[in-house]
C-alpha positions as CSV (number, residue, x, y, z in Angstrom):
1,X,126.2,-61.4,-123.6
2,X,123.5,-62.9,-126.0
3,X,121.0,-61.2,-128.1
4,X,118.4,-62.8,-126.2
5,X,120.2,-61.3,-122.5
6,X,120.2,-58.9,-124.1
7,X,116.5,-58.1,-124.6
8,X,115.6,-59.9,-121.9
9,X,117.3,-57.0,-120.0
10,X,115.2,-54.6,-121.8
11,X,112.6,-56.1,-121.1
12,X,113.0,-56.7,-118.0
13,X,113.8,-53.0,-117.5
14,X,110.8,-51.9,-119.3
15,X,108.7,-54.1,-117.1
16,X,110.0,-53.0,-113.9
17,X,109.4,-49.5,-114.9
18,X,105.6,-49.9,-116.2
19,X,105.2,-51.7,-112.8
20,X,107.1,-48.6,-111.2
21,X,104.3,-47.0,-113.2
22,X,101.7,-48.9,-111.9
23,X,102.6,-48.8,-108.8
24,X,103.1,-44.8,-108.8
25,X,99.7,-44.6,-110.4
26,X,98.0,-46.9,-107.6
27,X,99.3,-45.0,-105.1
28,X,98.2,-41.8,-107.0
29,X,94.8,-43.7,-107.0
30,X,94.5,-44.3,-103.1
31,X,96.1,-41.5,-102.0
32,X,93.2,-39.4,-104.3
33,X,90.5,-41.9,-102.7
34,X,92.2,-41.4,-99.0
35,X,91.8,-37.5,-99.6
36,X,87.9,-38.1,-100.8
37,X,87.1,-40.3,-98.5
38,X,88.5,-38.1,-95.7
39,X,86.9,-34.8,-97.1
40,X,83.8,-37.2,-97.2
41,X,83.9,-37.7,-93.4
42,X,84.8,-34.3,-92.6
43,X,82.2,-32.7,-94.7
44,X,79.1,-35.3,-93.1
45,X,80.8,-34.2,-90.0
46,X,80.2,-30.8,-90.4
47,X,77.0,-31.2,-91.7
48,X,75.8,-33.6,-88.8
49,X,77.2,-30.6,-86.0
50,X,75.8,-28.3,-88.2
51,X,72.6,-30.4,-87.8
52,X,72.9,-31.1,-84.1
53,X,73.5,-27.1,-83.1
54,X,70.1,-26.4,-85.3
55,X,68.5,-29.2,-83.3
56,X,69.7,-28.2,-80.3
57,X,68.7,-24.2,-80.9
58,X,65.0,-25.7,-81.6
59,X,64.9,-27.4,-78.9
60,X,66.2,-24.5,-76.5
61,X,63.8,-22.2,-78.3
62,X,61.2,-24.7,-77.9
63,X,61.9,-25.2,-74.0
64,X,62.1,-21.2,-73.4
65,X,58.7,-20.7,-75.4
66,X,57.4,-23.1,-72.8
67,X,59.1,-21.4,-70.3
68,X,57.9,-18.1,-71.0
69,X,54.3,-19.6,-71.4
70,X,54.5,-21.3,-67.8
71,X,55.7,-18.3,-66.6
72,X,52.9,-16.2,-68.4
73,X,50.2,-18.6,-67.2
74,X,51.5,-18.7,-63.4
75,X,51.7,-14.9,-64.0
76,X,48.0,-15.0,-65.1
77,X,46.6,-17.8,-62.4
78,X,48.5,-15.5,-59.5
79,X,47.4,-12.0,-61.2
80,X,44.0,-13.5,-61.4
81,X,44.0,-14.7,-57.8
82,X,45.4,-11.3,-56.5
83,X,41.9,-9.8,-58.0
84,X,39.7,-12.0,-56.7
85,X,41.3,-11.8,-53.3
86,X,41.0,-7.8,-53.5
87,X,37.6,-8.4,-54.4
88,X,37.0,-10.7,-51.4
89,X,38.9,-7.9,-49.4
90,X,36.8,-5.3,-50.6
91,X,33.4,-7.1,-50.7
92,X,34.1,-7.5,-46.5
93,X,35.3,-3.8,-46.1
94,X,31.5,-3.0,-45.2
95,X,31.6,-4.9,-41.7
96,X,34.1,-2.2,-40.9
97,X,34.2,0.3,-38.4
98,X,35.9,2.6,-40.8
99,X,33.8,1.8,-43.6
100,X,31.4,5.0,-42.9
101,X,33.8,7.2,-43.3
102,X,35.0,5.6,-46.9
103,X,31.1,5.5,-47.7
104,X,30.6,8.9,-46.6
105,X,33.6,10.0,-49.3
106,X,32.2,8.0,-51.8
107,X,28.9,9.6,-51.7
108,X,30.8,13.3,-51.6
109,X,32.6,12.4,-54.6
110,X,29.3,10.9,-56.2
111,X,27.2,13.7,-55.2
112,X,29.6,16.5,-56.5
113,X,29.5,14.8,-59.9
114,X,25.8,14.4,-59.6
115,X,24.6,17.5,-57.3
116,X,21.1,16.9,-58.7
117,X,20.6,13.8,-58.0
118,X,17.3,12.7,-56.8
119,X,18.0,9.2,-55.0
120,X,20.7,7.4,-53.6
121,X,20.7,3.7,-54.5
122,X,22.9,1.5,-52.1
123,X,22.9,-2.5,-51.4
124,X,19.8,-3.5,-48.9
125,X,22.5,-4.6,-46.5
126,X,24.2,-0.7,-46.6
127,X,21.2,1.3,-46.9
128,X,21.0,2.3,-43.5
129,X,24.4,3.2,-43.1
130,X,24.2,5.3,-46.2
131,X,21.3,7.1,-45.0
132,X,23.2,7.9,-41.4
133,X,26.0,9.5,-44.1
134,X,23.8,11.0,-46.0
135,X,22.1,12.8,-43.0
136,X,25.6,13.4,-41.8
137,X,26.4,15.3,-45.1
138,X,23.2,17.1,-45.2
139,X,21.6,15.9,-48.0
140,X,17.8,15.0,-47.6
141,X,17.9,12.9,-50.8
142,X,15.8,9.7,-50.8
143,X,17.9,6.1,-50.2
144,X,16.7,3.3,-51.9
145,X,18.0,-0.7,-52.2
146,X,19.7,-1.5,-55.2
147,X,21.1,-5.2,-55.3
148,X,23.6,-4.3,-57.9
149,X,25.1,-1.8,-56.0
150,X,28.1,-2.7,-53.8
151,X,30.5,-1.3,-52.1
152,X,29.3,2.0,-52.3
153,X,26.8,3.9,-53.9
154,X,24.8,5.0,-56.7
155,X,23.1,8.2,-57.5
156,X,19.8,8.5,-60.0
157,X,19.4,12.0,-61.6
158,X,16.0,13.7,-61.9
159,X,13.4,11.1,-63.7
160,X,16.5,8.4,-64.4
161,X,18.1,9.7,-67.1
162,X,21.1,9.9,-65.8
163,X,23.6,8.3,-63.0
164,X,26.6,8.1,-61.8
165,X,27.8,5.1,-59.3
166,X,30.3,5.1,-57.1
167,X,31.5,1.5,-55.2
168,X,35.0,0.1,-54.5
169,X,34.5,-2.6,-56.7
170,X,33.7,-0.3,-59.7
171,X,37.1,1.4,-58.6
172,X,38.9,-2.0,-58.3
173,X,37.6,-2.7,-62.1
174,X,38.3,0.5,-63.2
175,X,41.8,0.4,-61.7
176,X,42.3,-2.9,-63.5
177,X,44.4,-2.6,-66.4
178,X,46.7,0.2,-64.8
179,X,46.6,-3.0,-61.1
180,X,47.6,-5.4,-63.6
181,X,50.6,-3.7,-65.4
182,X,52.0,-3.3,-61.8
183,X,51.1,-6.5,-60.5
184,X,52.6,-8.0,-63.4
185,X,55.9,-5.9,-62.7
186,X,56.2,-6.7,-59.4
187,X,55.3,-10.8,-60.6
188,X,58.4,-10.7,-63.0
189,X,61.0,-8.9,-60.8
190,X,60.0,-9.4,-57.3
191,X,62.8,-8.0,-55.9
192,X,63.5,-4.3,-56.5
C-alpha cells in the first residue's frame, strides 16, 4: 500500500465519520424540531379546549341567565294576572248573596277600630246594603256614597280628622307582598 492509499484511507475515514457526525447532528436537529413542533401542537391544543370550555361556560351561563329571566318574567306576567283576576273576583263579590254578611264583618271590624265614627262611606252601588247592616248592627250612624270606596266600607271620625276604611280590595293590596311570596312559591315548585 502507497502513501497516497494510504491517506486516502484516512481520509476517507475521517470523512465518513464527520458525515456520521453530520448525520448524528441532523438527526439531533429534527428530532429537537419534531419534539417542538409536537409540544407546539399540543400546547395550541390545550389552549384552544381551554378556550372552547370558557366559551362554552359563557354561553351556558348566558342561556341560564336567559332562562332564569324567562322564567322571572313568566313568573311576573302570571303573578300579575293572578292579581288582577282576584281583583276581578273580588270587584264581583258584591252581587253576592253572601256578600252582606262579609259587609256586615267588615263594618264590625271598622267600627271597633273607629267606635266614634260619625259616617259610614260606602260605593253608591253598596250603600243601601250597608245601611240594611248597619241597622242590623245597631248603629244609627249616617251612610253616605263614596266612589272611592269599594268593596267595603269606610268610616269618617268626628269633623274628618280621622278614618279608617275597610274594603276587600284594600285587604287584597295589603295582603300583597306576603300573596306574592306565596304565589311565587307555588309558581316555582308547583308540585309539593
Amino acid at each position: 500500500m502507497s502513501l497516497a492509499e494510504i491517506l486516502e484511507q484516512e481520509v476517507q475515514g475521517e470523512i465518513a465519520a464527520i458525515e456520521s457526525q453530520a448525520a448524528q447532528k441532523s438527526a439531533a436537529i429534527v428530532a429537537q424540531a419534531h419534539e417542538r413542533a409536537a409540544a407546539l401542537v399540543e400546547s395550541r391544543n390545550r389552549l384552544l379546549a381551554n378556550e372552547k370550555t370558557a366559551a362554552l361556560t359563557r354561553a351556558r351561563s348566558a342561556a341560564n341567565l336567559d332562562t332564569n329571566a324567562q322564567q322571572l318574567n313568566a313568573a311576573n306576567t302570571l303573578q300579575s294576572r293572578a292579581f288582577v283576576e282576584a281583583e276581578a273576583q273580588l270587584k264581583a263579590i258584591p252581587q253576592h248573596p253572601e256578600y252582606l254578611g262579609i259587609l256586615g264583618k267588615l263594618l264590625q271590624e271598622a267600627h271597633a277600630a273607629l267606635p266614634t265614627a260619625d259616617v259610614i262611606e260606602a260605593n253608591p252601588a253598596e250603600v243601601n246594603a250597608v245601611r240594611q247592616v248597619a241597622q242590623g248592627l245597631g248603629l244609627q250612624t249616617e251612610v253616605r256614597p263614596n266612589d272611592s270606596v269599594q268593596t267595603g266600607v269606610r268610616l269618617v271620625g268626628a269633623g274628618g280628622k280621622t278614618s279608617i276604611q275597610n274594603t276587600l280590595l284594600g285587604r287584597l293590596q295589603a295582603g300583597r307582598e306576603s300573596l306574592s311570596a306565596q304565589v311565587s312559591r307555588l309558581l316555582t315548585d308547583p308540585v309539593q
